[in-house]
C-alpha positions as CSV (number, residue, x, y, z in Angstrom):
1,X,0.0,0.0,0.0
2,X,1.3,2.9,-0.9
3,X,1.6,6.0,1.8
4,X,-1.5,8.1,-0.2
5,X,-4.4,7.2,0.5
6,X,-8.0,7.5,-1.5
7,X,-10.3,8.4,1.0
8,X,-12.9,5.3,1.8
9,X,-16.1,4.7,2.9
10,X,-15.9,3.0,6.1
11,X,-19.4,0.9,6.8
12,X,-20.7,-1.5,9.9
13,X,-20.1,-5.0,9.6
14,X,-23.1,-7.0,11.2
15,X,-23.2,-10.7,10.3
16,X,-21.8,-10.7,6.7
17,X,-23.4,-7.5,5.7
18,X,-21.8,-4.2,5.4
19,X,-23.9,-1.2,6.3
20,X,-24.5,2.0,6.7
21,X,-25.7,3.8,9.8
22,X,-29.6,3.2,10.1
23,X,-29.9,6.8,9.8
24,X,-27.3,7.7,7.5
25,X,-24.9,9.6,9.4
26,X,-21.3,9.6,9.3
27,X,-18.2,11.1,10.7
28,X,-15.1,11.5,9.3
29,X,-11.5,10.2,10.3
30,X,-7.8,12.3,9.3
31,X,-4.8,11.7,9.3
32,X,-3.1,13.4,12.6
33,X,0.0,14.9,10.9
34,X,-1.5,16.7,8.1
35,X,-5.3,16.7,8.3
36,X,-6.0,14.4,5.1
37,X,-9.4,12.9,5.1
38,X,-8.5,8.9,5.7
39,X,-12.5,8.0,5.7
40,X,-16.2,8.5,5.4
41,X,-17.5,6.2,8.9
42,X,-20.8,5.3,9.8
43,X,-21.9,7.0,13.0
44,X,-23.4,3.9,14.5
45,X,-26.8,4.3,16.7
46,X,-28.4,2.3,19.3
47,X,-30.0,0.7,16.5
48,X,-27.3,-0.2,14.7
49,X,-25.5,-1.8,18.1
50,X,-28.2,-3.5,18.7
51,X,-28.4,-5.3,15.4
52,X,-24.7,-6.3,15.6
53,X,-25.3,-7.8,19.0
54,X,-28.7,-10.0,17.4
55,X,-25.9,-10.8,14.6
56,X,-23.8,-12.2,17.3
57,X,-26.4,-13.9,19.8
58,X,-27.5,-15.9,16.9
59,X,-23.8,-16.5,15.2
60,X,-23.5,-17.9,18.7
61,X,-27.5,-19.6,19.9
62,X,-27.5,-20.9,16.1
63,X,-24.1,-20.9,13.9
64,X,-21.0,-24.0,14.1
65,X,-18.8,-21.2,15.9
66,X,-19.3,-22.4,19.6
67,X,-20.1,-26.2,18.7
68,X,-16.7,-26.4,16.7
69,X,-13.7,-28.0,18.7
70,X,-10.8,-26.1,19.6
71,X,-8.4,-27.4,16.6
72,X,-11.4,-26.5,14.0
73,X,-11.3,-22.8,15.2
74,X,-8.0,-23.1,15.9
75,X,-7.7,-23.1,12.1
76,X,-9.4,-20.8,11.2
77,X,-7.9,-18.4,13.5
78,X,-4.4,-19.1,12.5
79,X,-5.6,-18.5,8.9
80,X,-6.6,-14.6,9.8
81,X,-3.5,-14.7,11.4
82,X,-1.5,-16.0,8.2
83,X,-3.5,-13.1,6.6
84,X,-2.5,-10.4,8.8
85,X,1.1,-11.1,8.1
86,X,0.0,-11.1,4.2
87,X,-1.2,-7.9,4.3
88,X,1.6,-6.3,7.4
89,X,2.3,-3.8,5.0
90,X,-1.0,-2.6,4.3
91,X,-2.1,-2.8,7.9
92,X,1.0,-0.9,9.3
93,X,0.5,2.0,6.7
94,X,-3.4,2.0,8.0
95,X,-2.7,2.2,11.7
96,X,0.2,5.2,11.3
97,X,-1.9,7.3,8.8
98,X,-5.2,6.7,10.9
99,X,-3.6,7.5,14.5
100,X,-0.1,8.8,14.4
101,X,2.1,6.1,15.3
102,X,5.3,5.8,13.8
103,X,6.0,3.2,10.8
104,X,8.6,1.8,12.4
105,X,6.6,0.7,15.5
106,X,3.4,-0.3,13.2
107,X,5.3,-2.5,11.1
108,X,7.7,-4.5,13.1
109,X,6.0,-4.3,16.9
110,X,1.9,-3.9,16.8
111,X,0.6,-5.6,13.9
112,X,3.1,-8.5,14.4
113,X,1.6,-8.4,17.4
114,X,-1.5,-8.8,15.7
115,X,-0.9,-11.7,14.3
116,X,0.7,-13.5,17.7
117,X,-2.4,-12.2,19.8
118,X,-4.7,-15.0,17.5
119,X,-2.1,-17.3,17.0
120,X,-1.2,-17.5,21.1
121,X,-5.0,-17.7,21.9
122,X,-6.0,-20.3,19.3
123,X,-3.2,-22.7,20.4
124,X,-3.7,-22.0,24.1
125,X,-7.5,-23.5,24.3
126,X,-6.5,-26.7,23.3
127,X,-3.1,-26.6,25.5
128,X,-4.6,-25.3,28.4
129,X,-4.9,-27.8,31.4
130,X,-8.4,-29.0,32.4
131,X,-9.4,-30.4,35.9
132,X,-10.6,-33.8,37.3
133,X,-10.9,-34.8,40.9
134,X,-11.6,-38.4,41.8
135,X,-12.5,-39.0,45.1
136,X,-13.9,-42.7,45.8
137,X,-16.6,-43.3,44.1
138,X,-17.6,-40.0,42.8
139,X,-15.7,-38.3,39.5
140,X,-15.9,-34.4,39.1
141,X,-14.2,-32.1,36.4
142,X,-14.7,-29.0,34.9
143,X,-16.0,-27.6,32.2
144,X,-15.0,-24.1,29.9
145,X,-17.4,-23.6,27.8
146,X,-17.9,-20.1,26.2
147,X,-20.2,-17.3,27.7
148,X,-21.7,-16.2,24.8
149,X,-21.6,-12.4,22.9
150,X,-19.0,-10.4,23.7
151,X,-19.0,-6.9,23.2
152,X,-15.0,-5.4,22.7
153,X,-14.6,-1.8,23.0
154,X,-11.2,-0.9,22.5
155,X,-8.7,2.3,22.4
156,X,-7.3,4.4,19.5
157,X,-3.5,4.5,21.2
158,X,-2.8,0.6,19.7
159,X,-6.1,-0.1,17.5
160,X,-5.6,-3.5,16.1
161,X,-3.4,-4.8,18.9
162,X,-5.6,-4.1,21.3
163,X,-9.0,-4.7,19.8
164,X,-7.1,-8.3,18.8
165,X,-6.0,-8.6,22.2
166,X,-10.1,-8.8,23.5
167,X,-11.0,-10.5,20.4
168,X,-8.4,-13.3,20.0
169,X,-9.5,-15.3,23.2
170,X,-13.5,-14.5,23.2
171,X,-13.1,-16.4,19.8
172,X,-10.9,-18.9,20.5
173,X,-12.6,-19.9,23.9
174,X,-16.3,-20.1,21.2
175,X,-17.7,-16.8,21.8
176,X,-19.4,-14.3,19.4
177,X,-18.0,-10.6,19.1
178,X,-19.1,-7.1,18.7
179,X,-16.0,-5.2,18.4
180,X,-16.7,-1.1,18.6
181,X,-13.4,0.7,18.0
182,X,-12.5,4.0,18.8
183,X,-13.9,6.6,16.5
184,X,-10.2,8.6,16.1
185,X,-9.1,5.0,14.3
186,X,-11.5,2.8,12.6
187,X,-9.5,2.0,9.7
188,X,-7.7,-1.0,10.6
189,X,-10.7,-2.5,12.3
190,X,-12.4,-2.7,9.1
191,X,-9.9,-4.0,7.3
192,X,-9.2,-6.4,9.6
193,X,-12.9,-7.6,9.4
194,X,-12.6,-7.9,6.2
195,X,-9.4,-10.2,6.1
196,X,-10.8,-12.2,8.5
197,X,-14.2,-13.1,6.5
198,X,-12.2,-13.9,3.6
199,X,-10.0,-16.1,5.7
200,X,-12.9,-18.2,6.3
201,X,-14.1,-16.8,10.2
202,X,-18.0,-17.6,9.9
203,X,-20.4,-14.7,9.3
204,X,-21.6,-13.7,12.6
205,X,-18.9,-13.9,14.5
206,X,-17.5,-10.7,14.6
207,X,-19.1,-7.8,14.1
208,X,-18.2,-4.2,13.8
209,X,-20.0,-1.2,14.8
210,X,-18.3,2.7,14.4
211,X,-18.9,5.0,16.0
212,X,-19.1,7.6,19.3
213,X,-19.8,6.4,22.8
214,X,-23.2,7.5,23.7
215,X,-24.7,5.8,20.7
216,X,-22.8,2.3,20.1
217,X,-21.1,2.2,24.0
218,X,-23.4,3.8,26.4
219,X,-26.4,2.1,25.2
220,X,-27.0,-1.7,23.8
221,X,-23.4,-3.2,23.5
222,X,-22.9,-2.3,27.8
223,X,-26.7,-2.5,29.3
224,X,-28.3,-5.1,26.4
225,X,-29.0,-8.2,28.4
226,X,-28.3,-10.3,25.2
227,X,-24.8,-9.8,26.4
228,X,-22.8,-11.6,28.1
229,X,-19.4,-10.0,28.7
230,X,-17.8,-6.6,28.4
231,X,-13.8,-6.1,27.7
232,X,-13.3,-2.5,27.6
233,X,-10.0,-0.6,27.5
234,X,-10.4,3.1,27.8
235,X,-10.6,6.1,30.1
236,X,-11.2,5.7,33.7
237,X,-14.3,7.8,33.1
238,X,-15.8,5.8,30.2
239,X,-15.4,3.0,32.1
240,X,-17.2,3.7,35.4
241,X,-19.8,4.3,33.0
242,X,-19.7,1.0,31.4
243,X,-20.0,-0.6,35.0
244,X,-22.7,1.4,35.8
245,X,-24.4,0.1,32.7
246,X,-23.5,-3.5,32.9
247,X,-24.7,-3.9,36.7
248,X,-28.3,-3.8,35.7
249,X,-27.9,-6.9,34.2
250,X,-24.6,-7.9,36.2
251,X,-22.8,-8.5,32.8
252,X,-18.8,-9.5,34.0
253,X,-17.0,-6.6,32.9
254,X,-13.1,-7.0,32.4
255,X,-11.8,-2.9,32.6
256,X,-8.2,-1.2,31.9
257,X,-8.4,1.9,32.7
258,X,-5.2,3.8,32.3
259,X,-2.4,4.6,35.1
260,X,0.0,7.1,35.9
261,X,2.9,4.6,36.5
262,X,6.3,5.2,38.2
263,X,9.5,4.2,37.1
264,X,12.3,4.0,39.7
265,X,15.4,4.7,39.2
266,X,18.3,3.4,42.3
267,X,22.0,4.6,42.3
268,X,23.0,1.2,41.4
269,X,21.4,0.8,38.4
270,X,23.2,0.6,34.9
271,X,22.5,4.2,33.4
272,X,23.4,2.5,29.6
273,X,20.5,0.7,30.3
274,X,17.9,2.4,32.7
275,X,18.2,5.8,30.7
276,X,17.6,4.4,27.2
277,X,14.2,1.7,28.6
278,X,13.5,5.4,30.2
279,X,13.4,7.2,27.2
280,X,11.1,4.6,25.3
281,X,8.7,4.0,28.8
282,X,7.5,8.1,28.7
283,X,8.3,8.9,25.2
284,X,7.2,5.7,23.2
285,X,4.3,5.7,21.4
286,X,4.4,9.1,21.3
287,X,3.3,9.0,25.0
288,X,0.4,8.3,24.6
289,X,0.8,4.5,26.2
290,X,-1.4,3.7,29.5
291,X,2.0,2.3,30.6
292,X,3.6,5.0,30.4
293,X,6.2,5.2,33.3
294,X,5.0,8.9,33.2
295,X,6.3,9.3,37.2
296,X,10.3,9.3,36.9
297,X,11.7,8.6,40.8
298,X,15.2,9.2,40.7
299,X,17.4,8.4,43.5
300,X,18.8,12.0,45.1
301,X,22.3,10.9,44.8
302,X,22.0,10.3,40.8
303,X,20.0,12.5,40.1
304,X,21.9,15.0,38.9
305,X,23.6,12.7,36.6
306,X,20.5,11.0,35.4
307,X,18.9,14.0,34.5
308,X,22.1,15.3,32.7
309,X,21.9,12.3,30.6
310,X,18.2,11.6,30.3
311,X,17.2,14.9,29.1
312,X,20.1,15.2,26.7
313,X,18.7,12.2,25.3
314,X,15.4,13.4,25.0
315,X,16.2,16.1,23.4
316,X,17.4,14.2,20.3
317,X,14.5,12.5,19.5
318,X,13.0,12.9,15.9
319,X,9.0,14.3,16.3
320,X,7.9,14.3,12.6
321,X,6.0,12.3,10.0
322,X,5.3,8.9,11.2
323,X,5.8,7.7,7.9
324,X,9.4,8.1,8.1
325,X,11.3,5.4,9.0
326,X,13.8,7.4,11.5
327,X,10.9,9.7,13.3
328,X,10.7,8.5,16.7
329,X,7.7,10.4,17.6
330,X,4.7,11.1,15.6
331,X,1.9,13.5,16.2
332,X,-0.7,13.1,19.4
333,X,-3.9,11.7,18.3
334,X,-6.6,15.4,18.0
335,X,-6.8,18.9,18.8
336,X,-8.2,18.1,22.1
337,X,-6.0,15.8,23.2
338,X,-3.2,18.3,21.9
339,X,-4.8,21.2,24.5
340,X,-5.0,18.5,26.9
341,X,-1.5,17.7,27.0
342,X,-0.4,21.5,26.7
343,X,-3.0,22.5,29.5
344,X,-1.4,20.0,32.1
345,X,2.5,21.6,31.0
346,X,1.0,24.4,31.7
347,X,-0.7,23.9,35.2
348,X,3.0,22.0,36.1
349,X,4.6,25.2,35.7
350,X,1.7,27.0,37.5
351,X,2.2,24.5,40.6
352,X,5.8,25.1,40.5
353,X,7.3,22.7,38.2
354,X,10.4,23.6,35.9
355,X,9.9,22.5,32.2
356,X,13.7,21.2,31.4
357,X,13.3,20.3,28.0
358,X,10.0,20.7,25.3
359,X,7.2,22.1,26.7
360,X,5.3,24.3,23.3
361,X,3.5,22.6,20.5
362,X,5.9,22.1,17.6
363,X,4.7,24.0,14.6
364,X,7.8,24.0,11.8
365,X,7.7,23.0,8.5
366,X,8.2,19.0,9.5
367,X,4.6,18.9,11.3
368,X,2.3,19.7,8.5
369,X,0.1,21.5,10.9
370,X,-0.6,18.5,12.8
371,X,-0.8,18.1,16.4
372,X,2.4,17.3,17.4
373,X,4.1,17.9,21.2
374,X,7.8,17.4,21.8
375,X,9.0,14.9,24.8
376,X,9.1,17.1,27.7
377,X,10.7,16.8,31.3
378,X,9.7,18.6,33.9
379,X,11.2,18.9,37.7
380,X,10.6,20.4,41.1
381,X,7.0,19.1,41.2
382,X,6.1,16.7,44.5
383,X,3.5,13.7,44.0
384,X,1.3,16.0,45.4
385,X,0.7,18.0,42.6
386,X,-2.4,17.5,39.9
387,X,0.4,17.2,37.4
388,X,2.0,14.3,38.6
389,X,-0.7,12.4,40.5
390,X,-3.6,12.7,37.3
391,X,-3.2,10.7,33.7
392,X,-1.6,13.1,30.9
393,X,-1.7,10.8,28.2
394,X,0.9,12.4,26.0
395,X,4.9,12.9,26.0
396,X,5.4,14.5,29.2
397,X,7.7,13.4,32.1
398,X,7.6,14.3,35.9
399,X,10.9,13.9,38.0
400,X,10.5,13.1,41.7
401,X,13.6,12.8,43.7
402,X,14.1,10.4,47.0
403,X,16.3,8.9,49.1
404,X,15.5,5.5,50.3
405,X,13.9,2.5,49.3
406,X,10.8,2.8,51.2
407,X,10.4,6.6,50.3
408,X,10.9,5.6,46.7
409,X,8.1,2.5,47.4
410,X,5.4,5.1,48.9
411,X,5.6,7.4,46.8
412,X,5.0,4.8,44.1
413,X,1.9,3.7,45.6
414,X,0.7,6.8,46.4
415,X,-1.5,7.0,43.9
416,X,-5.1,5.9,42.5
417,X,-3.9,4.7,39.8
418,X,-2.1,0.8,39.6
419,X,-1.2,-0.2,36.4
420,X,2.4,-0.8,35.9
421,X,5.8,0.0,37.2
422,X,9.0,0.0,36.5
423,X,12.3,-0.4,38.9
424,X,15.9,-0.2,38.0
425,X,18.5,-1.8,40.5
426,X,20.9,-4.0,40.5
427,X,20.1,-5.5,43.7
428,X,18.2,-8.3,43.6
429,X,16.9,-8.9,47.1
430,X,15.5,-4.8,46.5
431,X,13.9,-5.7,43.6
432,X,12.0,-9.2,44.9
433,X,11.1,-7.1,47.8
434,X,9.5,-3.8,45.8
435,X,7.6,-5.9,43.5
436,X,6.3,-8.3,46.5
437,X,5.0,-4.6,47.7
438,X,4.1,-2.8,44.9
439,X,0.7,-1.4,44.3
440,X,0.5,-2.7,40.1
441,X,-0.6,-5.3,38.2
442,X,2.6,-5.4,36.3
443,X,6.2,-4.9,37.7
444,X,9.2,-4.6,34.9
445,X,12.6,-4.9,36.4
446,X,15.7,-3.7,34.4
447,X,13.2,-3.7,31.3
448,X,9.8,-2.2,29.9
449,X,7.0,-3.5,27.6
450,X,8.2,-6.9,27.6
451,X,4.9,-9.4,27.3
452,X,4.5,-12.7,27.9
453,X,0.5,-13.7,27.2
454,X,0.3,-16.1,29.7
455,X,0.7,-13.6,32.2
456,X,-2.3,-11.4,34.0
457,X,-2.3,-8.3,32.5
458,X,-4.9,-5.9,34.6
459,X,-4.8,-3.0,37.4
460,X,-5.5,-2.1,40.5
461,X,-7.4,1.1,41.7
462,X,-8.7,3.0,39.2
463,X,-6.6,1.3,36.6
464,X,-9.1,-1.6,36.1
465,X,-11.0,-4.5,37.3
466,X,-10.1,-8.2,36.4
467,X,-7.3,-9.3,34.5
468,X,-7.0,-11.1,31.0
469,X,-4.1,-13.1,29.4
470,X,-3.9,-17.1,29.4
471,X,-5.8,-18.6,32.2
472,X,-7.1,-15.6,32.8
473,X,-8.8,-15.3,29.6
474,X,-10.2,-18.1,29.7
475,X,-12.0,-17.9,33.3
476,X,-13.5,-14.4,31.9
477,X,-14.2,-15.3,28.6
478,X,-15.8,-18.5,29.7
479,X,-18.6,-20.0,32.1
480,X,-16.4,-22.5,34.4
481,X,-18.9,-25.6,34.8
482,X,-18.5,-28.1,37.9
483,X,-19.5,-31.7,36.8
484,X,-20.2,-34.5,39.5
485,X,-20.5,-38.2,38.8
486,X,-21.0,-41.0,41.1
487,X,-19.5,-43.8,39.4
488,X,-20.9,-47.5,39.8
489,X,-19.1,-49.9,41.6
């Protein structure tokens, strides 16, 4: 695919018919860095969720879908997969023009990624171990069969990943989706539906519905009883929302909700290596990455020559076109989000907070007008302050000084959030002891980002509720059923 782009009509996808919003509206989607129209999208209604969701409950109540064993779908699955990877190119160019992120990390981190999230998930069903429990004469063992529809909301900061990551295990455990994107970048979801019908995934089974929250989210796909879970990954906001909606019908609801993560930095640590993980943890994705070590603790006695070091580093980063294979940092995702991420350098400086490197909106003839921000560290701010204690979302860095080990551990958890963190040490005792104690739901020691999909992957606090990722997956994406059997003698 080449990097220009005809604009398309971007349409629903409920059972194995494309259309358009039942009443006719649409919004439009453009590129971030220069304000090209990417797509005409139907602006789905409660109407059109709620068709998508009977597309699904009877894809589910009356298609092959759940009755099929785990190697059948397992097939299939790695046949979208196999797609994906046929069409990396295509997909990579999609997900950078539709929401700003770089080419570099499209192509060759999150639509591989893609690919792995079905692949893992559609060999894990049949891999994963079962339970019996003999006792005398009676014989019990459980059972995993799926829940049913699933409705998938997912972000605009790692589109297909993420919407992948909800929709890989609900279909591979025998579920039915509805999968509602984020409005800022709907163009990979619909070209992924689209690989994945001609792959050979039965009609029904996932379904796609644009559009904003109160229409699609708000309404049927969160409070219709015809569902029967809810994997959302958003805004702390949105998702109280969601919960409020599903409780009427006590719908399980699996929730990541952002976090405001520290990353801790000891006096022992190897600077080659905790300065450079660092830079990628605030500045990656063009920091707009729930995440985000977007709380930099430095110990007092390094912190001089951390800082040195760090922002020097910083300060070389290329912010440009995404489409460029050496830009590091594209544009943030809208003019809101822009002001949003401006606003909170600007209350930093108003609570006392010195901006050390960035800080303004970078306008030059290499941003096309688009809304880009430059990585941006700012000091003398305590956790007290709004700045560092609420969720900014975009390329900006707070730097918190301390002294010990414990200081450096409450200040951590001092915090609503509970995401992630992130230690650097070279003591190993410290760093068994911080994660035993550590208020997150992930813990990276002398690294970042690193995944395995077995592993929980959740919050704590406002950061989520429930955890997905191998076993995890499958006790949320399935109804665990206790069987009893007296056998005869």
């Amino acid at each position: 695919m080449s990097t220009d782009i005809t604009p398309i009509a971007i349409r629903h996808l409920i059972g194995d018919t494309w259309t358009d919003a039942s009443d006719g509206a649409t919004f439009e989607s453009r590129d971030p860095h220069d304000g090209t129209l990417l797509a005409t999208v139907a602006q789905g209604t409660a109407d059109d969720g709620s068709a998508a969701i009977t597309a699904a409950r009877t894809a589910f109540d009356e298609g092959p879908w759940p009755q099929m064993s785990p190697k059948e779908r397992a097939t299939i699955l790695h046949a979208v997969a196999d797609a994906v990877d046929d069409h990396r190119e295509e997909l990579a160019q999609m997900e950078t023009r539709d929401g700003g992120k770089t080419i570099t990390q499209s192509l060759h981190a999150e639509i591989p990624r893609v690919a792995h999230n079905l692949r893992f998930f559609a060999d894990y069903v049949a891999m994963a171990a079962n339970e019996a429990y003999p006792d005398g004469d009676l014989f019990s063992y459980v059972l995993y069969p799926p829940a049913g529809v699933v409705s998938a909301i997912s972000p605009w900061n790692a589109p297909l990943m993420l919407a992948t990551w909800k929709i890989a295990p609900a279909l591979a455990f025998g579920n039915t989706a509805v999968l509602k994107p984020a409005p800022q970048t709907p163009l990979t979801a619909n070209r992924f539906a689209e690989i994945a019908l001609e792959a050979g995934l039965p009609a029904g089974v996932l379904n796609v519905v644009h559009g904003f929250g109160g229409e699609a989210v708000a309404g049927p796909l969160t409070a219709d009883p015809r569902v029967d879970r809810i994997t959302f990954t958003g805004s702390s906001a949105t998702g109280v929302k969601i919960l409020q909606a599903a409780a009427a019908n006590h719908t399980p609801v699996s929730a990541e909700m952002g976090g405001k993560s520290a990353n801790i930095v000891f006096a022992d640590a190897d600077l080659d290596v905790a300065v450079p993980m660092s830079i990628r943890a605030i500045f990656g994705g063009n920091g707009q990455v729930c995440l985000s070590g977007s709380r930099l603790l430095v110990q007092n006695s390094i912190r001089e020559e951390f800082l040195e070091r760090f922002t020097e580093e910083a300060a070389k980063l290329v912010v440009g076109d995404p489409k460029d294979a050496g830009t590091f940092m594209g544009p943030l995702i809208e003019q809101r989000h822009l002001d949003k991420v401006s606003g909170y350098v600007e209350l930093a400086q108003e609570e006392g907070g010195k901006v050390l490197v960035g800080g303004e909106r970078l306008a030059g003839p290499d941003h096309a007008g688009g809304f880009y921000f430059p990585p941006t560290i700012i000091a003398g701010l305590t956790n007290e302050s709004r700045t560092a204690r609420e969720e900014i979302f975009g390329p900006v860095e707070t730097v918190i000084g301390f002294d010990t080990e414990d200081e450096a551990l409450r200040i951590a958890n001092d915090s609503p959030y509970g995401l992630a963190g992130i230690l650097f040490t070279q003591n190993l005792d410290r760093a068994h002891r911080m994660a035993a104690r550590w208020r997150a739901g992930t813990v990276w020691i002398n690294t970042f980002f690193e995944r395995d999909l077995r592993l929980p992957f959740g919050g704590e606090g406002i950061s989520g509720l429930g955890r997905e990722g191998g076993q995890y997956s499958r006790d949320f994406f399935t109804e665990p059923r206790a069987v009893t059997m007296r056998l005869r003698g």
